[in-house]
C-alpha positions as CSV (number, residue, x, y, z in Angstrom):
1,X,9.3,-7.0,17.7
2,X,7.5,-4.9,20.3
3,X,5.4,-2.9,18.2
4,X,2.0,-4.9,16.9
5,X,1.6,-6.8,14.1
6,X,-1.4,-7.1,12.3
7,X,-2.2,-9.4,9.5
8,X,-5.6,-8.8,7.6
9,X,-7.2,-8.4,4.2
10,X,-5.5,-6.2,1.4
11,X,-8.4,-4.0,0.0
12,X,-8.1,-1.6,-2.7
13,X,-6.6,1.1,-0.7
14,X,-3.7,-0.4,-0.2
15,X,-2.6,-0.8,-3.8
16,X,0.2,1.7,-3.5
17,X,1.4,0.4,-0.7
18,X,1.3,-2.9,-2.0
19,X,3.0,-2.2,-5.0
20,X,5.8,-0.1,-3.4
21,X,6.7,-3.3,-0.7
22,X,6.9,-5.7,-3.9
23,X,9.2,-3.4,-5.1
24,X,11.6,-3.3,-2.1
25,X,11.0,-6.5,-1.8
26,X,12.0,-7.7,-4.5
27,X,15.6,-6.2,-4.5
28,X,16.5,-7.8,-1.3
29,X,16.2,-11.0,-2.5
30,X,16.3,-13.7,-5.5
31,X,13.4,-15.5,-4.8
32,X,10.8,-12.6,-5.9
33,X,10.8,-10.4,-9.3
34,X,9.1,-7.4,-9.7
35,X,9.7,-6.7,-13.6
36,X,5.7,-8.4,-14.7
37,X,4.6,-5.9,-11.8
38,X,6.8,-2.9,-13.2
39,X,3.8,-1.5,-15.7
40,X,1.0,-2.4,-12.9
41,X,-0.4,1.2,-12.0
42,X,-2.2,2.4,-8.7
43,X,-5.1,2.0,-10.7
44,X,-4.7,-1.4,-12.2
45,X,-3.4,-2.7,-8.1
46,X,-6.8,-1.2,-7.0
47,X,-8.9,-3.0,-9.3
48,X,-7.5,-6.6,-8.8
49,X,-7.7,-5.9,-5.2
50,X,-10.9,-5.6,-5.4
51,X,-11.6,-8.6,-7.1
52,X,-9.6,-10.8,-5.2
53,X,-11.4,-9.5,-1.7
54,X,-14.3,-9.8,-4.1
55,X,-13.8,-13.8,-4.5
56,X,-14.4,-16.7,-2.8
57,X,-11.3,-18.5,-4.7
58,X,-8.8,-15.8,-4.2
59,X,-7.2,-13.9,-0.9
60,X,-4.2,-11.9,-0.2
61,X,-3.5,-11.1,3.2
62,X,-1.2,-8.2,4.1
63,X,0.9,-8.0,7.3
64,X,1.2,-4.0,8.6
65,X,3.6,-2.6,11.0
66,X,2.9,1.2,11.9
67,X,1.3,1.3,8.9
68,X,3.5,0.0,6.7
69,X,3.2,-3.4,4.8
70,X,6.0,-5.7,5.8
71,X,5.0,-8.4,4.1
72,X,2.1,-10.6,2.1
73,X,0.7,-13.9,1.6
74,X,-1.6,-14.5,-1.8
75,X,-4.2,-17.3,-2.8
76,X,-3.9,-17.7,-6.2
77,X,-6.6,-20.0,-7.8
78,X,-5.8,-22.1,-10.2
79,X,-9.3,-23.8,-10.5
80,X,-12.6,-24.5,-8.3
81,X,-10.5,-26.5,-6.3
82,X,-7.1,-25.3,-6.1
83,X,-5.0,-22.5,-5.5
84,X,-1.3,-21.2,-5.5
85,X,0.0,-20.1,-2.7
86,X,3.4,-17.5,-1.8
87,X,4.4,-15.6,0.7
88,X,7.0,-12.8,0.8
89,X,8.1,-11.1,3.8
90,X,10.5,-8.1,3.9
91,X,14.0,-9.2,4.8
92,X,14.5,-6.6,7.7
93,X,11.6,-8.9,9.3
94,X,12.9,-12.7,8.4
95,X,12.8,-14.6,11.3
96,X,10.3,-13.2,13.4
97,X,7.3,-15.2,12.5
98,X,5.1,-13.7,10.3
99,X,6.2,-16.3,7.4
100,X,3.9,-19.2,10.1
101,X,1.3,-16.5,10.6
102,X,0.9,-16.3,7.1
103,X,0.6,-20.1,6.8
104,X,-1.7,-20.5,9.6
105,X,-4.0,-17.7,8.3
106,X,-3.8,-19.1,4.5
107,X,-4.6,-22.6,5.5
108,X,-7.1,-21.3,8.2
109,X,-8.9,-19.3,5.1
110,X,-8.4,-22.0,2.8
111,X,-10.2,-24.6,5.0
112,X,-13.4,-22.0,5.4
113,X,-13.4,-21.8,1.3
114,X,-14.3,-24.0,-2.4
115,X,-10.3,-24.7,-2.2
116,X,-9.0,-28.5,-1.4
117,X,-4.9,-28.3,-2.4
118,X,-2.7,-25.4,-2.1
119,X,0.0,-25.8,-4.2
120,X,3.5,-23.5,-4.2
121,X,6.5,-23.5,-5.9
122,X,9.6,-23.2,-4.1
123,X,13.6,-22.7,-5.1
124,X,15.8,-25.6,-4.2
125,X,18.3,-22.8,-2.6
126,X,15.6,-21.5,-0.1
127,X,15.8,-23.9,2.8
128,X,14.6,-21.9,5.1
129,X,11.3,-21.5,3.0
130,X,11.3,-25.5,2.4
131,X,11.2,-26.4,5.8
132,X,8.3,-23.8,7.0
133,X,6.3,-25.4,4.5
134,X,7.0,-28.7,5.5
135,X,6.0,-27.8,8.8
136,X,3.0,-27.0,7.9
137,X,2.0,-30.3,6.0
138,X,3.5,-29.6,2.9
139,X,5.2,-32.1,0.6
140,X,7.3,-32.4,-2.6
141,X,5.4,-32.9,-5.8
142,X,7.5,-32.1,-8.1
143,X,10.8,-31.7,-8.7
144,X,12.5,-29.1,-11.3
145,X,15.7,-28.0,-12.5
146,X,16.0,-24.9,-9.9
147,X,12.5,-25.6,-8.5
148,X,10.2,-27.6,-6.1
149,X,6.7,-28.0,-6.6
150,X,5.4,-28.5,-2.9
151,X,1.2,-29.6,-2.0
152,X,-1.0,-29.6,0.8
153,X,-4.6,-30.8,0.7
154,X,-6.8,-28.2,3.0
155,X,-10.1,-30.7,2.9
């Protein structure tokens, strides 16, 4: 990749953009549906945007090529001391990278906030995503039907 990356905070101006990447993204591959995101307006993006930039609980951090988002990484919480994590990068970028920059900057923010665990959930028939969390210190929970539930404490 020669032109530069940047991975920062979504803020409420990138709603559109936001919402048009999950929608690619979520044609090139299994692992990500956008039909609960299908009735989400511009409007409706900007607004929980806000609030998660707004919160000490929450982050979602967008990775922008030329402009363009290529990919994002969101802090869900689940309670004052945990959060769920997921990551989805555009497929015309796998393999690059960005899926450990992601990590490092989630676990990096994580460590600086109110959060102790991350916690994901992961398809069996994604190794590829498996292992980069393992790398990272995370480990099997849970194990589902189609589904693992993978853990990493951040304090």
């Amino acid at each position: 990749m020669s032109q530069q990356l940047k991975l920062r905070e979504a803020v409420p101006k990138d709603a559109q953009s936001l919402l048009d990447f999950l929608k690619k993204a979520s044609q090139q591959s299994d692992f990500i549906s956008f039909d609960d995101m299908k009735d989400v307006t511009v409007q409706d993006e900007e607004i929980a945007l806000d609030a998660i930039f707004q919160s000490q609980y929450d982050e979602l951090i967008v990775a922008v090529l030329e402009d363009e988002i290529i990919g994002y990484c969101r802090l869900e919480n689940i309670d004052d001391q945990k959060a769920e994590f997921g990551v989805v990068v555009d497929k015309d970028f796998w393999n690059n990278g960005i899926a450990s920059f992601f990590l490092e900057e989630a676990i990096d923010w994580s460590s600086g906030s109110p959060l102790e665990k991350l916690i994901l959930e992961v398809y069996k028939n994604n190794p590829a995503a498996i292992h980069i969390y393992q790398k990272y210190g995370f480990t099997t929970e849970l194990t589902k039907d189609k589904t693992l539930v993978m853990s990493k404490m951040v304090k």
